[in-house]
C-alpha positions, -999 to +999 in steps of 0.1 A: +000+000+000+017+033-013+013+062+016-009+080-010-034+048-004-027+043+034-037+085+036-070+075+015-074+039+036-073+061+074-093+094+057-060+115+064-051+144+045-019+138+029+009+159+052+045+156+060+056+145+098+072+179+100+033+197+091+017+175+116+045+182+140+038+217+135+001+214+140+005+191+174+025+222+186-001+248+176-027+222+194-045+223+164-046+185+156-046+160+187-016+135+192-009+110+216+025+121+241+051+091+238+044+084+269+008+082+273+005+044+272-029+044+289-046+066+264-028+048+234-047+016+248-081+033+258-080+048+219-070+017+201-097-004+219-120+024+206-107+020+173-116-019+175-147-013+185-152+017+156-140-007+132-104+015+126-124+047+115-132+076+134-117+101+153-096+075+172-076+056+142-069+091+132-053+100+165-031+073+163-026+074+128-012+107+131+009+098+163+025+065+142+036+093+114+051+114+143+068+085+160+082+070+126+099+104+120+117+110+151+114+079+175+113+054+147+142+070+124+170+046+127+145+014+119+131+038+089+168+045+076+179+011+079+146-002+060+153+029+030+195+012+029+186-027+028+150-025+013+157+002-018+123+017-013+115+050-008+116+066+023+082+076+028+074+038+016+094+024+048+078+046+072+042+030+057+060-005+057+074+006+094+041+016+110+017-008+093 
């Protein structure tokens, strides 16, 4: 699935990490802390139980695309050396 598709798929607007960064900062869009363990598990069972759409998937949507580009960064470089694909195509491969 191309990140173009994925986008479609979770009903996100197609941004860069560094847009939604942007608007997590501005408290515009909302984003799950890294730490916040307990509301990543009290969204994703909402999620299940929403069938992965809804305001929920997109939360955490948006937090995977945040994580893969700071948090995630070495496993995304690695998969962009040994994989050949694009890089926004390992940060889809990374988070799915």
């Amino acid at each position: 699935m191309s990140p173009r598709e994925a986008t479609a798929f979770l009903k996100l607007p197609s941004v860069t990490a560094r847009t939604l960064r942007a608007w997590a900062r501005a408290g515009e869009i909302p984003v799950l802390a890294a730490q916040d363990g307990e509301e990543l598990r009290c969204l994703i069972l909402e999620a299940i139980d929403a069938g992965w759409c809804g305001p929920a998937a997109e939360v955490i949507a948006r937090s995977l695309v945040l994580a893969a580009d700071t948090r995630l960064s070495k496993v995304v470089r690695q998969g962009v050396v040994c994989s050949r694909m694009s890089r926004d195509e390992t940060v889809m491969d990374t988070i799915s």
